[in-house]
ZAPALUM-580229 format. One record per residue (C-alpha): residue number from 1; z, x negated, y negated. Coordinates in Angstrom, 3 decimals, decimal comma. Last residue first. Layout:
N
[mikol NUM [Z X Y]]
...
end
This chain:
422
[mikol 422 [85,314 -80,901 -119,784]]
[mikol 421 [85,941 -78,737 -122,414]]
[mikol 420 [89,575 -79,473 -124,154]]
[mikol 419 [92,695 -77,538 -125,095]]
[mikol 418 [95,536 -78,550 -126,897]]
[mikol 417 [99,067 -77,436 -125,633]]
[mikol 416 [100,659 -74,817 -128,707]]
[mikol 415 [102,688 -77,497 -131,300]]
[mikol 414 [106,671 -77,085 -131,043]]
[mikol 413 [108,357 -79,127 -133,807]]
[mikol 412 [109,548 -82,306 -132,645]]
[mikol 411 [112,168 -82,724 -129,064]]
[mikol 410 [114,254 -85,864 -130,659]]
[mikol 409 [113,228 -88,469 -128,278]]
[mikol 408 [116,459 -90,550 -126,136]]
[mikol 407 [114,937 -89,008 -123,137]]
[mikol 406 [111,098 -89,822 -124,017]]
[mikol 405 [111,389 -93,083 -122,135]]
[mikol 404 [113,192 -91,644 -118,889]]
[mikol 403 [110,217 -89,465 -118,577]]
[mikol 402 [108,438 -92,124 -117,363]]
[mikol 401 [110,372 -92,042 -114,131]]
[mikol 400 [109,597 -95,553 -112,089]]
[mikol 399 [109,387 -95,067 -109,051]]
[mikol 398 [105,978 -94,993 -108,647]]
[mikol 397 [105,640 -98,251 -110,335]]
[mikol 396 [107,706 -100,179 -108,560]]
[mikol 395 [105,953 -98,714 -105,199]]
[mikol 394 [102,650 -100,354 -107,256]]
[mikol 393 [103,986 -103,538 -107,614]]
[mikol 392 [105,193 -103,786 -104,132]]
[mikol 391 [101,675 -102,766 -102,789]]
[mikol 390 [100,504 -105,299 -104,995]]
[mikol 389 [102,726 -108,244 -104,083]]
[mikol 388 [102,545 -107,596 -100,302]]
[mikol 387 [98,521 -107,689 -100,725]]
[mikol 386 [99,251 -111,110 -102,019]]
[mikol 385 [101,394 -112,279 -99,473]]
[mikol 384 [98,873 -111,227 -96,998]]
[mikol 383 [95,955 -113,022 -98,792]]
[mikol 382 [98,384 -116,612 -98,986]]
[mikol 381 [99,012 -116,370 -95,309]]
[mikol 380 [94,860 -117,157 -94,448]]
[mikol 379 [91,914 -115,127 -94,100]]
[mikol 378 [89,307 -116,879 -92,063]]
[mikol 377 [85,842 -118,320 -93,011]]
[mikol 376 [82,895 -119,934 -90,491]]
[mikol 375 [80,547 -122,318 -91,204]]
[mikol 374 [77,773 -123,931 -89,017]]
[mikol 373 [80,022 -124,998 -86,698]]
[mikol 372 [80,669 -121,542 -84,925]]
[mikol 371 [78,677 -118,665 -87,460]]
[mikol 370 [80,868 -116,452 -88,374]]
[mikol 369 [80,316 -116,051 -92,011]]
[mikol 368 [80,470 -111,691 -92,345]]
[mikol 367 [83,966 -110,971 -90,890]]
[mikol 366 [85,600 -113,105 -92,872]]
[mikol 365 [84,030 -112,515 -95,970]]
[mikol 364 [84,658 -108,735 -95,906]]
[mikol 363 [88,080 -108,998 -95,539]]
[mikol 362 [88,536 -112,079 -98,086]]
[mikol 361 [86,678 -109,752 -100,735]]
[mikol 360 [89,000 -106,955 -99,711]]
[mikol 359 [92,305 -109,252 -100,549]]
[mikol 358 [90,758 -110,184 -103,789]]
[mikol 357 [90,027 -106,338 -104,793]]
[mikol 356 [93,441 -105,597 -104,159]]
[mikol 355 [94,735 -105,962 -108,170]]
[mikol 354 [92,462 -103,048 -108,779]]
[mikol 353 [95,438 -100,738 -107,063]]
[mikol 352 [97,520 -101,402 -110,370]]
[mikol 351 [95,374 -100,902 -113,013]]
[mikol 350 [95,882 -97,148 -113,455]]
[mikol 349 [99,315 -96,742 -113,032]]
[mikol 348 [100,173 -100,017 -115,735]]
[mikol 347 [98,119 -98,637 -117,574]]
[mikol 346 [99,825 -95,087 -117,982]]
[mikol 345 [102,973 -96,555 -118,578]]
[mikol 344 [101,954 -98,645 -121,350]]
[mikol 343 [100,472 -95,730 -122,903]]
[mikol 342 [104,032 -93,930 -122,673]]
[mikol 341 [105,856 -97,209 -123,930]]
[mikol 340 [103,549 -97,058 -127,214]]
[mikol 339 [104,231 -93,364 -127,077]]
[mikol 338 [108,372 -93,732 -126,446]]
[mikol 337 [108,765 -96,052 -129,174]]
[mikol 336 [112,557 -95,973 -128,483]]
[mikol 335 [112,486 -99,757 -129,915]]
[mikol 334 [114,196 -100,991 -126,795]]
[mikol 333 [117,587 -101,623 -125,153]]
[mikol 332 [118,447 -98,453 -124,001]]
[mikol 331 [117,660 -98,502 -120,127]]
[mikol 330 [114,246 -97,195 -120,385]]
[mikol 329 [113,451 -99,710 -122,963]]
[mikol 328 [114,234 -102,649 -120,567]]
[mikol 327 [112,842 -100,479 -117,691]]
[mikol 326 [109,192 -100,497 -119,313]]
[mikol 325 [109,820 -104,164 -120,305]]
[mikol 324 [109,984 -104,809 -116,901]]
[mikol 323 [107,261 -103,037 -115,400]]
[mikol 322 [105,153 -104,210 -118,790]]
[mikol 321 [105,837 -107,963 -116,999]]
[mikol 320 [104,953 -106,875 -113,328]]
[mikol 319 [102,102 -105,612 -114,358]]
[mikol 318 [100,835 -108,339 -116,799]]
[mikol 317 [101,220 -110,978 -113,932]]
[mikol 316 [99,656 -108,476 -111,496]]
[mikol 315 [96,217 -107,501 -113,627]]
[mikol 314 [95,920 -111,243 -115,286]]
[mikol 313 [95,872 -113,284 -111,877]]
[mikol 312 [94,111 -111,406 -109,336]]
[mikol 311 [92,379 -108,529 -111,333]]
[mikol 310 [91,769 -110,258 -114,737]]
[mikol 309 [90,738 -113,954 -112,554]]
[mikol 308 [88,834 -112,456 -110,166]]
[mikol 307 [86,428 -110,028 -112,521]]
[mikol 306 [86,397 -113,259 -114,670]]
[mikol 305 [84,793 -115,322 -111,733]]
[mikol 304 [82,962 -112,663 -110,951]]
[mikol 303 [81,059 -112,336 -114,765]]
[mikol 302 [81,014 -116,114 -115,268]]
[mikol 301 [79,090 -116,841 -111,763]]
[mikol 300 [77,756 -120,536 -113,123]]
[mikol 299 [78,522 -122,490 -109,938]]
[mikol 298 [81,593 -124,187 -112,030]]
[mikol 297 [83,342 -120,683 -113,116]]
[mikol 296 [82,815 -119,605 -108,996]]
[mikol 295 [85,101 -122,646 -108,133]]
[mikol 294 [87,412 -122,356 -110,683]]
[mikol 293 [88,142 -118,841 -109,886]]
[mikol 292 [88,202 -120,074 -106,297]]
[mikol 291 [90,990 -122,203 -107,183]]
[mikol 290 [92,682 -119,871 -108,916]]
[mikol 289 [93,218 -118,007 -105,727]]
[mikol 288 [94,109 -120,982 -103,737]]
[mikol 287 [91,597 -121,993 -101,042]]
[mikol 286 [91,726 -124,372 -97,637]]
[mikol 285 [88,707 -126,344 -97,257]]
[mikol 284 [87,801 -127,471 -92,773]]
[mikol 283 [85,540 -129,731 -92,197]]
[mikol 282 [83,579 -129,150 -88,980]]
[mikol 281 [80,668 -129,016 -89,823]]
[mikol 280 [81,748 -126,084 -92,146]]
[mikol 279 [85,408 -124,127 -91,835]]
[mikol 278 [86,291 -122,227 -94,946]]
[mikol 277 [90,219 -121,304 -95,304]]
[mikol 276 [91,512 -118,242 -97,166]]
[mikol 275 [94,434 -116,905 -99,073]]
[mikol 274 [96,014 -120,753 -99,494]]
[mikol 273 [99,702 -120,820 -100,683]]
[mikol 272 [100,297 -121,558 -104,017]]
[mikol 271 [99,525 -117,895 -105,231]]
[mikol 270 [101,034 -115,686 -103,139]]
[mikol 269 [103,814 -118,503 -103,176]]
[mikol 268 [105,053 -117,330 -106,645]]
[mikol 267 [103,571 -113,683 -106,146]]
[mikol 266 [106,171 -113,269 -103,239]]
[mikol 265 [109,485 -113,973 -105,509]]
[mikol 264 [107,736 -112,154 -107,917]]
[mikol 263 [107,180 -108,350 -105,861]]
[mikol 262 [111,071 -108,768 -104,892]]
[mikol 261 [111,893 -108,378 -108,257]]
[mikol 260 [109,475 -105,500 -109,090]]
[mikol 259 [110,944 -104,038 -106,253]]
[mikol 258 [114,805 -104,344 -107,002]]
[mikol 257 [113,788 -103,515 -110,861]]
[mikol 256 [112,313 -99,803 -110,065]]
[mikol 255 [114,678 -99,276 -107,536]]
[mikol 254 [117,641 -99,978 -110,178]]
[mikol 253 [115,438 -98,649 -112,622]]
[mikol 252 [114,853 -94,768 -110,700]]
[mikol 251 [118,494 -94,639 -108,972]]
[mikol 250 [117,929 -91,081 -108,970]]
[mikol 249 [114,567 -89,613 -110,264]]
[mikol 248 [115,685 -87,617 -113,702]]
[mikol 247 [116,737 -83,661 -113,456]]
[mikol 246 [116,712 -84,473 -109,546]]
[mikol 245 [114,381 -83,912 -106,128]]
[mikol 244 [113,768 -82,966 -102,323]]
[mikol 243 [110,534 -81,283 -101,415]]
[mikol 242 [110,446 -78,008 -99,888]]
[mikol 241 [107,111 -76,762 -101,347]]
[mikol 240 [108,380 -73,404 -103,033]]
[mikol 239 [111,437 -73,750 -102,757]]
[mikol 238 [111,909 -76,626 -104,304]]
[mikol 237 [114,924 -78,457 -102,910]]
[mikol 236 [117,867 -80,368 -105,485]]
[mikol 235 [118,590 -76,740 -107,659]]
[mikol 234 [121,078 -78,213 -109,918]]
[mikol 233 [118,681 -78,502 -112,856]]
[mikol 232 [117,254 -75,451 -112,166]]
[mikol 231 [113,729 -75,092 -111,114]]
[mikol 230 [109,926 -74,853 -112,982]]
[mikol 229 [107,507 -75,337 -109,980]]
[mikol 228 [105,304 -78,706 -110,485]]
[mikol 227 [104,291 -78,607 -107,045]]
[mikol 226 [105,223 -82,347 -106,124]]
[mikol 225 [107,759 -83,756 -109,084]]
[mikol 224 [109,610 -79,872 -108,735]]
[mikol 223 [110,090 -79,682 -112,666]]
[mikol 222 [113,800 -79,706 -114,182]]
[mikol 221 [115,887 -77,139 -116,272]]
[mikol 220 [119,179 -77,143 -117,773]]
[mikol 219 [117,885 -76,288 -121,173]]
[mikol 218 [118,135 -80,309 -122,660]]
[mikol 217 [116,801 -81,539 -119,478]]
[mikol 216 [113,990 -79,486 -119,744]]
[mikol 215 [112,814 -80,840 -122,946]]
[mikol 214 [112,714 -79,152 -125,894]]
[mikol 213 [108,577 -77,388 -127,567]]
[mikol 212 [108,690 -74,043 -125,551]]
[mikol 211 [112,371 -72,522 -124,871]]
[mikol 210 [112,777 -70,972 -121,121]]
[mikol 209 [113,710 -67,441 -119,873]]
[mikol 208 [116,219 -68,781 -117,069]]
[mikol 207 [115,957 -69,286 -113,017]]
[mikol 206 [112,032 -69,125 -113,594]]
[mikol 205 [110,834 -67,183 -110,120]]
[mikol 204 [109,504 -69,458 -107,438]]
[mikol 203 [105,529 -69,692 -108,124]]
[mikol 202 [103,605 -68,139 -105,170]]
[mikol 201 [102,651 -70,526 -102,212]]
[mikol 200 [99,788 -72,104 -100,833]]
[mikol 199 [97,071 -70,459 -103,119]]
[mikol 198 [99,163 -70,981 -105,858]]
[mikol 197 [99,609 -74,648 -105,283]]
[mikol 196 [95,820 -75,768 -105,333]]
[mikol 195 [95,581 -73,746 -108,396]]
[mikol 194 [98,900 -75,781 -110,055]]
[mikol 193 [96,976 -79,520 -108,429]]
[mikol 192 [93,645 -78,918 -110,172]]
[mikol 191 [90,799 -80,357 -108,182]]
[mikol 190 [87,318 -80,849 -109,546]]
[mikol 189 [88,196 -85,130 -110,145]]
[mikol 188 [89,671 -85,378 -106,481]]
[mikol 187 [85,955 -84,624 -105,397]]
[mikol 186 [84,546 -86,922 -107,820]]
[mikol 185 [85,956 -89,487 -106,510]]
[mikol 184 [85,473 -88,907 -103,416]]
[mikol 183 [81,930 -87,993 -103,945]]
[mikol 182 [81,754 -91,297 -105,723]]
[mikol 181 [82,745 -93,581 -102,900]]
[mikol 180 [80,813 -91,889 -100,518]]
[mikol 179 [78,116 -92,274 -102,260]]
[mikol 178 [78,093 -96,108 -102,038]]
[mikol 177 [79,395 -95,806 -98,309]]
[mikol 176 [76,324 -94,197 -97,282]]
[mikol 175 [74,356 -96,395 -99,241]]
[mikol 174 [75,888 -99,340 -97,723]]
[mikol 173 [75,283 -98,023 -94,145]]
[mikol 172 [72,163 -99,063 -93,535]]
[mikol 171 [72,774 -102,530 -93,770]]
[mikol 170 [72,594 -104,691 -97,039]]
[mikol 169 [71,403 -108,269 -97,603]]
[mikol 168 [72,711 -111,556 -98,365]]
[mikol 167 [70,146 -114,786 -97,919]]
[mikol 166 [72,670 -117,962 -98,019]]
[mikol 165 [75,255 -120,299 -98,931]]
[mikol 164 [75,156 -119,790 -102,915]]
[mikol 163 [74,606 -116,062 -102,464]]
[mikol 162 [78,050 -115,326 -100,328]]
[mikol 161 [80,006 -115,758 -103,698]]
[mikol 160 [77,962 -113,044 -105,519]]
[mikol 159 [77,802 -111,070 -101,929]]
[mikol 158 [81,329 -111,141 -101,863]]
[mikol 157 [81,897 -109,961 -105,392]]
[mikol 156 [80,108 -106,562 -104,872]]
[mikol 155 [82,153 -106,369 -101,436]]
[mikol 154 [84,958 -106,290 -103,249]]
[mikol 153 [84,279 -103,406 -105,600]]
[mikol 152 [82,689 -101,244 -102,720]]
[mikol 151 [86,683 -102,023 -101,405]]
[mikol 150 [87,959 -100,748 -104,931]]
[mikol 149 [85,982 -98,077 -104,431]]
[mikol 148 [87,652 -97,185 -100,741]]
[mikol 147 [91,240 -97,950 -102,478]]
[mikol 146 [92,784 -94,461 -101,200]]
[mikol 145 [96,592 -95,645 -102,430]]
[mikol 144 [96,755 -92,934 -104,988]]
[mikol 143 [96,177 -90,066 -102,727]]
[mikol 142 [98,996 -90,585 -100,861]]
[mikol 141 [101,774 -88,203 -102,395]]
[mikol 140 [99,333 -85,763 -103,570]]
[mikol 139 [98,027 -85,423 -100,409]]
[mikol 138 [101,078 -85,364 -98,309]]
[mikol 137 [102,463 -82,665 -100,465]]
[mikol 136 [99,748 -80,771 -99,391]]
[mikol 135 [99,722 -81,275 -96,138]]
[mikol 134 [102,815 -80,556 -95,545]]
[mikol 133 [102,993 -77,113 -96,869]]
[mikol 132 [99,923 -75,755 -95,201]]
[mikol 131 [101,824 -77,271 -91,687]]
[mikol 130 [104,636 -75,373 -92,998]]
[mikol 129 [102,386 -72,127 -93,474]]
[mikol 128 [100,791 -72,274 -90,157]]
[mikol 127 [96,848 -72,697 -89,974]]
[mikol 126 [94,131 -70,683 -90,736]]
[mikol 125 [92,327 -72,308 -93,012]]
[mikol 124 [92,913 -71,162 -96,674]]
[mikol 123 [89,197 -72,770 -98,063]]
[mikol 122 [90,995 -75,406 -100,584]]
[mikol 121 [94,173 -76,306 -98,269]]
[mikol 120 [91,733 -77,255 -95,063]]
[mikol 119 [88,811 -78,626 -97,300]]
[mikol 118 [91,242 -80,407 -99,195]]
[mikol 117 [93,089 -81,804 -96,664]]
[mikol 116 [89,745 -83,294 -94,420]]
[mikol 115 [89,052 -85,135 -97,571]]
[mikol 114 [92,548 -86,543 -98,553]]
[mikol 113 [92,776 -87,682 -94,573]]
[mikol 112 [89,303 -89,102 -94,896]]
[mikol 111 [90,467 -91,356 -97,931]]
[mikol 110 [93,983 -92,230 -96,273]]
[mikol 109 [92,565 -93,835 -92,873]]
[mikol 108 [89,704 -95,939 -94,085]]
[mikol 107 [90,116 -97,707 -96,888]]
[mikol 106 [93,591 -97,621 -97,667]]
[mikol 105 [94,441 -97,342 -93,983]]
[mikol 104 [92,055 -99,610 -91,709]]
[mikol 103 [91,753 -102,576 -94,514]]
[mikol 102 [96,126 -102,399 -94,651]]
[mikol 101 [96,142 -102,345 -90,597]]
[mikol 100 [93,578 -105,080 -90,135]]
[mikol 99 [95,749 -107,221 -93,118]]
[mikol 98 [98,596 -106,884 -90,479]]
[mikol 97 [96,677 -107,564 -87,424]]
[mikol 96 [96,183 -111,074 -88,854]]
[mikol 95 [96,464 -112,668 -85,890]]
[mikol 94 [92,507 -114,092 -86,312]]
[mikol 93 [91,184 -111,582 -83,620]]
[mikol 92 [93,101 -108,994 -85,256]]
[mikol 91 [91,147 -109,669 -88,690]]
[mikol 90 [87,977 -109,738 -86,893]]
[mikol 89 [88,358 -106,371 -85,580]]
[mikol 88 [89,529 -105,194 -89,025]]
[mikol 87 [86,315 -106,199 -90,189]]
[mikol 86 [84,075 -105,045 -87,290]]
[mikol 85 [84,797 -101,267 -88,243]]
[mikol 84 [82,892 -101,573 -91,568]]
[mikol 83 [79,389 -102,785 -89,551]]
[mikol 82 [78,861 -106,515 -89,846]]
[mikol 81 [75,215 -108,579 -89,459]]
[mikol 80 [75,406 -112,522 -89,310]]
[mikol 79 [71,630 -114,310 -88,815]]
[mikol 78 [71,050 -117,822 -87,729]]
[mikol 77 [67,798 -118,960 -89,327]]
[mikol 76 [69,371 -121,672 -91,926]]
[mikol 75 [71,680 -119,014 -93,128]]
[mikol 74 [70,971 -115,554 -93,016]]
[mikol 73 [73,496 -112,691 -93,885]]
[mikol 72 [73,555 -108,709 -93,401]]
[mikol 71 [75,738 -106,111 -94,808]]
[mikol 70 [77,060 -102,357 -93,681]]
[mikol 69 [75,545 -102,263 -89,712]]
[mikol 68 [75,468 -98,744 -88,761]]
[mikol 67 [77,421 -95,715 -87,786]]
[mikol 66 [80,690 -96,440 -89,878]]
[mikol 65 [78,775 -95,748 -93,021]]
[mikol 64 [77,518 -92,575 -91,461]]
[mikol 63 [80,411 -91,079 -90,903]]
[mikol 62 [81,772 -91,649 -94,539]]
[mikol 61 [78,322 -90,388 -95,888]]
[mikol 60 [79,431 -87,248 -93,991]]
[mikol 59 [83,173 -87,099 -94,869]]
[mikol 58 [81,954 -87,594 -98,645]]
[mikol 57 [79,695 -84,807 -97,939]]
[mikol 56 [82,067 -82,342 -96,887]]
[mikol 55 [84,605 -82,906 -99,860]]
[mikol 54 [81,794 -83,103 -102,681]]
[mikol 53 [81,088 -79,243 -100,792]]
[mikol 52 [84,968 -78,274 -101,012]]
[mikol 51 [85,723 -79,664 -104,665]]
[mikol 50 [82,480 -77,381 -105,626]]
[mikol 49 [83,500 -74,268 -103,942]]
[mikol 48 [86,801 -73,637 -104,550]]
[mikol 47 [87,220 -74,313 -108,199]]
[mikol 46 [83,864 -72,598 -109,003]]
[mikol 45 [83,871 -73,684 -112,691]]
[mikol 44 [86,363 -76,030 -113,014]]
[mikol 43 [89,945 -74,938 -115,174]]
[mikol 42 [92,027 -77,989 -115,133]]
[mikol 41 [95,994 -77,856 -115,912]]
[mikol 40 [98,554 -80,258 -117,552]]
[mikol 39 [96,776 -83,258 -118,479]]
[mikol 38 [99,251 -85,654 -120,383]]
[mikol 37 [98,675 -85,703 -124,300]]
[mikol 36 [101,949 -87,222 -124,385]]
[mikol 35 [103,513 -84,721 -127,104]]
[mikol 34 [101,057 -81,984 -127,044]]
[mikol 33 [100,932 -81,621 -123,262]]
[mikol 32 [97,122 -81,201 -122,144]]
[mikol 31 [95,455 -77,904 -121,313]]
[mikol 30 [91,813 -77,865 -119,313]]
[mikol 29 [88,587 -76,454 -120,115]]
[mikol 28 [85,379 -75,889 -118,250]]
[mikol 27 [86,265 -72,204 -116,515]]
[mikol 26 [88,210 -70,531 -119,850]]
[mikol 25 [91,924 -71,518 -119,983]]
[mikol 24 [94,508 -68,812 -120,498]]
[mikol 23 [97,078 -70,936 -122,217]]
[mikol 22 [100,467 -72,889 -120,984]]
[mikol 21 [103,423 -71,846 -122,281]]
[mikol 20 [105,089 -75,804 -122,416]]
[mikol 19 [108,818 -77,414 -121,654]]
[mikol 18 [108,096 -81,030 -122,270]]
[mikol 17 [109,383 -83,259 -119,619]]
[mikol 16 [107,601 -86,257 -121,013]]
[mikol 15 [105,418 -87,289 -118,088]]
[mikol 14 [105,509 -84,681 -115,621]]
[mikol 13 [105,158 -81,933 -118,264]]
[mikol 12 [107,522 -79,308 -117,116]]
[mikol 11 [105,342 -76,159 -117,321]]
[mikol 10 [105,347 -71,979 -117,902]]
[mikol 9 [102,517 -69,895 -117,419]]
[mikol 8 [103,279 -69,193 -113,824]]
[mikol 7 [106,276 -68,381 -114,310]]
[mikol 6 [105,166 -64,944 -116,433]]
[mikol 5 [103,973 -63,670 -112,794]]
[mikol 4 [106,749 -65,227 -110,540]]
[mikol 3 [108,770 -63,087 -112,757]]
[mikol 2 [111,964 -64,638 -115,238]]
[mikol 1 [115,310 -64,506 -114,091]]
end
């Protein structure tokens, strides 16, 4: 067995399972797998410091954005102000305690857990070693579904849609929640998951002295999915991090195609069924979401009506059809062009959360128009369906194991992991 010292240079890509020495990288550089081109390590310059102060003031723009009022609206001299912890009140006063919940957690809840994480993991808090252990592979578990920009992205289209009716303004608070948006962001951005690790735990010891350039299936070796610790194929919990895992993710299609399934039997009613209702003088419209598409193409809002349309109709359509030609290849039946599949992959994890931006407009619109006769707007059964599809989507997506594309590759010639300045 290999040191914990000389383990440390050794990786699993995630993404290929390419067995890869990494470099010493300078501070500024990081090392990406020279099959996939996936990143496999960061370098920042003050690792520690500067992920821990965009940490503390994205938790204090956060408190401030829940402090004071977030938007403003006057119509015919009644006047509708909302801070962000009205919406989900509104929500539960409608019986939609469900959409409430989602607004609360992805927006709320999981972004200023990820913050308060990294400042506890990054600056070795005091705290027991299981707890240290938890937390960590609780962050990199949830960070994906921390959708606080793609909220800032729905508001954006509110107050385009929110313009024809009235005088839209913002509160104090939509600074605040502006930068706290992007020192989130950006705080994730300076953090490098193997650092992050090694000041948790050491490396476990390399169970055999590993060949650069094959796959780790092919020596009998597999990559902890949550630490990224080098194990042995029949080694099923890391010990490093404790977490639970295979060579390959088991059952990965069969989940994979048992979600993706279920997410288009609900995106066929998702979008026949009405996501929100509009109550003035006492008429009552009921809308589709291609229907408001249509609506905002005939005002003249181009630009919002084809943000809509690409993140509402394109994004989850295309999704759920590259999900299923990702598992068509996966299972044999393909071209084995495991790049053009790899790319597809990649997409498909990126674009998946933007598909929410619909259900956050509908949030923040019915909270805002309250005003009795005048006009009012409630979410209706349609916008939960349709948050249902995307969360779906994106649990198909997770488990799906991309490395089952690059199985049937012949491992190439070994190339040395490229390295890049940031």
């Amino acid at each position: 067995m290999c040191s914990s010292h000389q383990a440390e240079r050794w990786m699993l890509c995630p993404q290929c399972d390419l067995m890869t020495q990494l470099p010493e990288l300078k501070p500024g550089s990081k090392a990406s797998c020279p099959r996939c081109e996936t990143t496999l390590e960061s370098r920042w310059v003050e690792p520690r410091k500067r992920p821990t102060g965009y940490a503390l003031a994205a938790l204090f723009m956060l408190l401030l954005a829940n402090l004071f009022p977030f938007v403003t609206m006057h119509v015919a001299g009644l006047k509708s102000e909302i801070s962000l912890w009205r919406i989900p009140e509104v929500m539960v006063s409608e019986d939609y305690s469900s959409l409430a919940t989602l607004f609360i957690v992805f927006v709320q809840a999981v972004p200023a857990f990820c913050m308060v994480s990294l400042l506890l993991l990054l600056n070795n808090a005091p705290l027991p070693h299981s707890l240290k252990r938890g937390l960590a592979r609780l962050l990199f578990q949830i960070k994906s579904w921390a959708m606080a920009e793609i909220f800032l992205a729905g508001v954006l289209v509110s107050f385009v849609k929110l313009m024809a009716y009235g005088d839209i303004g913002t509160g104090t608070s939509f600074i605040p929640w502006c930068l706290f948006c992007l020192l989130h962001l950006r705080a994730f951005q300076c953090v490098d998951r193997r650092l992050l690790w090694q000041q948790i735990a050491p490396v476990p010891p390399l169970p055999a002295a590993p060949e650069p350039g094959v796959s780790g299936l092919r020596q009998g070796l597999r990559s902890c999915r949550c630490c990224t610790a080098v194990l042995a194929a029949d080694q099923f919990i890391c010990p490093r991090c404790g977490t639970a895992g295979h060579v390959r993710r088991r059952h990965s299609l069969q989940w994979t195609m048992a979600l993706l399934v279920t997410s288009l039997i609900l995106y066929i009613p998702a979008n026949l069924m009405p996501i929100m209702v509009t109550e003035s003088l006492g008429d009552k419209m009921q809308s589709t979401i291609m229907s408001g598409v249509i609506l905002l193409w005939s005002d003249g809002s181009y630009p919002v009506a084809l943000v809509i349309f690409i993140a509402s109709i394109m994004v989850p359509s295309l999704k759920m059809l590259a999900i299923g030609w990702l598992c068509w290849d996966a299972n044999g039946r393909g071209r084995h062009d495991s790049e053009k599949m790899h790319k597809i992959y990649e997409v498909v994890e990126f674009v998946g959360r933007w598909s929410m931006i619909d259900v956050f407009v509908i949030a923040v619109l019915s909270a805002l128009v309250r005003m009795g006769q005048l006009m009012s707007i409630y979410p209706a059964a349609g916008a939960l369906l349709f948050a249902m599809v995307v969360i779906l989507t994106m649990f198909a997506a997770m488990t799906f194991d991309p490395r089952l594309t690059w199985d049937r590759e012949s491992d190439k010639s070994f190339k040395e992991p490229s390295i890049e300045g940031k």
